[in-house]
N, C-alpha and C positions, 0 to 999 in steps of 0.2 A: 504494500500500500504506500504509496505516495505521500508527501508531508501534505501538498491539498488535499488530497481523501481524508488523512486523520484531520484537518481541522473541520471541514464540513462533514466528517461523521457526528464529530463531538457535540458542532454545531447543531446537526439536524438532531441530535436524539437529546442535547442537552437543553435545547433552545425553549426559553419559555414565551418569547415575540419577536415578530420581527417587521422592520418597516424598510419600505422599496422606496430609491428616491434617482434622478436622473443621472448621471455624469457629466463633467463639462463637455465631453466629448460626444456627446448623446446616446452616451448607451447607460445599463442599470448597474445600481449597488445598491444588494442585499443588505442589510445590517439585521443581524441573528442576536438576539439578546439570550443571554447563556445567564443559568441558575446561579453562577457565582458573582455577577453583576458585570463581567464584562461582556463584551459587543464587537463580533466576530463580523468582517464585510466581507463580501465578495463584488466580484463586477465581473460583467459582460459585455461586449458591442452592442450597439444597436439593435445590430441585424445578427447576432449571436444565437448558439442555442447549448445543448446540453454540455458539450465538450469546447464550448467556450469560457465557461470561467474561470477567477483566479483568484484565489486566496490573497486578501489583500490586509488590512489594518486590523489590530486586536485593543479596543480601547477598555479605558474603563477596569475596577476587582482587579483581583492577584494576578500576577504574571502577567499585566496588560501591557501597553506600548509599545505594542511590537509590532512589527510592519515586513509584512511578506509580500512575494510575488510568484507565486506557488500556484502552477496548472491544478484544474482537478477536473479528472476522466470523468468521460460521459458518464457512466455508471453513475457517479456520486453527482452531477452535475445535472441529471436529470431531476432528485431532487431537490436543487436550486430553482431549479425551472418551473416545478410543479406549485410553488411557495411564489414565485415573480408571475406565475400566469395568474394568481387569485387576485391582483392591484394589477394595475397599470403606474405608470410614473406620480408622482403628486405633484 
């Protein structure tokens, strides 16, 4: 497993919300709110889909501030996607 897979694993089974917002670039980031209070993101292109995203910023609770740029495989990527198709951009 990849270091993206383990973050949006952690993310998707630990996540208690999460809010979709645009990128300057016009594509999404995810922000996964995790039980221990920090706030895992992701992004994709625009015109991105499952094996498009990347493990990006870990804000916020223990072990935060940390900033990655970590693919994560369709497989896991699919559910980012299933979580960014329930909102559109805000």
């Amino acid at each position: 497993m990849t270091l993206g897979d383990a973050l949006t694993q952690e993310a998707l089974t630990a996540g208690t919300a999460f809010t979709i917002s645009p990128t300057g670039a016009g594509g999404l980031r995810l922000a996964i709110h995790l039980e221990a209070g920090g706030i895992q993101h992701f992004e994709r292109p625009a015109t991105g889909g499952d094996a498009d995203w990347t493990a990006t910023d870990l804000d916020g609770g223990s072990g935060a501030g940390c900033t990655f740029n970590e693919p994560v495989t369709a497989p896991w990527g699919r559910g980012l996607e299933l979580l960014a198709a329930g909102r559109g951009p805000e």
